[in-house]
Each structure stands twice: as C-alpha cells, then as structure tokens.
C-alpha positions as CSV (number, residue, x, y, z in Angstrom):
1,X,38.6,39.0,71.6
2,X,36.9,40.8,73.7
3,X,33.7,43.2,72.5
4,X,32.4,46.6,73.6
5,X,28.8,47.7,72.4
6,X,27.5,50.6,73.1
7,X,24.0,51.9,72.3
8,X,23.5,55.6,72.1
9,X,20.5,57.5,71.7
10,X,21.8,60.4,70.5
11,X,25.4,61.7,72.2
12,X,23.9,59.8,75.2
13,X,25.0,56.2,76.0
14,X,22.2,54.1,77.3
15,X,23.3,50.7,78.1
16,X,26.6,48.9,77.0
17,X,28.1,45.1,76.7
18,X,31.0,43.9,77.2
19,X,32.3,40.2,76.5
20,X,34.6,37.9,75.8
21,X,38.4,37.3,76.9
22,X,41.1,39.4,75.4
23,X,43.9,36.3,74.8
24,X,46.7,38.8,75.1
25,X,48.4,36.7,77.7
26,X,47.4,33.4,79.6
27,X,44.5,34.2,82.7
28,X,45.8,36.1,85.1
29,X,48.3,37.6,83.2
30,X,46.5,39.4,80.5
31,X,47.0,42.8,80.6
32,X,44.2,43.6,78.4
33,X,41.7,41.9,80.0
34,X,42.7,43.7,83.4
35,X,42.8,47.1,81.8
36,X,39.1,46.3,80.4
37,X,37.7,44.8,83.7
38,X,39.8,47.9,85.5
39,X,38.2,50.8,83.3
40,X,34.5,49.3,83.4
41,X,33.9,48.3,86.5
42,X,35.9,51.5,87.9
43,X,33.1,53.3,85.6
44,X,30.2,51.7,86.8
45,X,31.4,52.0,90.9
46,X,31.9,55.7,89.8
47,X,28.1,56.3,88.8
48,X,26.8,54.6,91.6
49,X,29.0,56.6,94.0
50,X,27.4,59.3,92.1
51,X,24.3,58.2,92.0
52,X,23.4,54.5,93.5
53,X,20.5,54.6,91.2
54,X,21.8,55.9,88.7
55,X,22.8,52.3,86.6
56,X,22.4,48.6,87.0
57,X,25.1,46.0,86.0
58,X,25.5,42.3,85.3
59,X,28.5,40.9,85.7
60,X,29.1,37.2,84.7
61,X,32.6,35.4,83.6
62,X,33.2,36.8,80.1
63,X,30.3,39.1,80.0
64,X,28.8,42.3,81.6
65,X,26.0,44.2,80.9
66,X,25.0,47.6,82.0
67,X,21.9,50.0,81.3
68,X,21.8,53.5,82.4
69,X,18.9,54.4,84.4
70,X,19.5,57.8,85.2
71,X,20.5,60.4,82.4
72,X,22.3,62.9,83.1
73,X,25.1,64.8,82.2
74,X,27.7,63.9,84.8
75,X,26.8,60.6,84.4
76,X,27.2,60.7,81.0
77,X,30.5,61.6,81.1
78,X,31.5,58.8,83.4
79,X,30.6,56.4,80.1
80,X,31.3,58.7,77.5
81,X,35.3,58.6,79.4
82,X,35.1,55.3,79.9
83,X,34.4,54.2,76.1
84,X,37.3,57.3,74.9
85,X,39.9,54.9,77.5
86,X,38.8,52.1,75.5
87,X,39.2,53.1,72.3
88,X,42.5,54.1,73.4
89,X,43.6,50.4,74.4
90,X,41.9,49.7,71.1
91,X,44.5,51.4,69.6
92,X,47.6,49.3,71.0
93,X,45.4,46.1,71.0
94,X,43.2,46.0,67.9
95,X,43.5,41.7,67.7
96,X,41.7,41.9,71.6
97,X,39.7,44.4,71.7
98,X,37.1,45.9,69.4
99,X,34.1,48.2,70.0
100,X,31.0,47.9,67.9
C-alpha cells in the first residue's frame, strides 16, 4: 500500500511523504503506482518551475519526501491540488492507497 502524509500548519501544507508500492498490478504495470508517481512528481516540477527554491524533494525507490520552503499561496495550491487528486484515486483504490 502505498502512504501519503501530509503535515499542515494550518490550511498550509509544509512537507509531505510518500511511500510504499501500490500492488495493484505487477511493476510496470500498476496503474496506481504510476498515477501516484505521475501526480507528485508532476507537483513538485510544477513549484520549482514556479519557484526553483521554492521546495526540496527526495526521491528514493518506494519513498519520497518533500518540505516546502517557500509559502505562498500559489504554491500552496500546487499541493493542496495535488493531495485533492489523491484523495480522488483514494476513492477507486482504497486497498493501495491511503492518506494519513
């Protein structure tokens, strides 16, 4: 399964983990795990376009790790979107992904 934490303070998301595998589907088929790699990573490239200083972000096999340097409210957004998309695949996959 894979999990989502986020930390808030507030209505502002300051950092965020994600790990684990879905097992949906065998690797490199797993929908799930693409959709999650595909809205996270496509969030974090998004604030650095934004603003390159704006986060810094792990990523390992399995796991990755982001804090939020810069608040502000467009960047904000970009995770507060990204964690509403996740809930949404939530939703349809509740035994592979959960957020915390």
């Amino acid at each position: 399964m894979i999990k989502v934490k986020i930390n808030y303070d507030g209505n502002v998301i300051k950092s965020f983990k994600v790990s684990g595998h879905a097992n949906h589907d065998e690797y490199g088929k797993d929908i799930v795990c693409a959709s999650v790699s595909s809205i996270v990573i496509t969030s974090i490239n998004l604030a650095l376009k934004l603003d390159k200083e704006s986060v810094v972000a792990t990523d390992k096999p399995g796991l990755i790790e982001t804090s939020i340097l810069k608040q502000d409210d467009v960047i904000n957004k970009v995770f507060v979107n990204m964690v509403d998309m996740l809930k949404e695949l939530e939703k349809d996959y509740s035994k592979n992904i959960k957020i915390l």
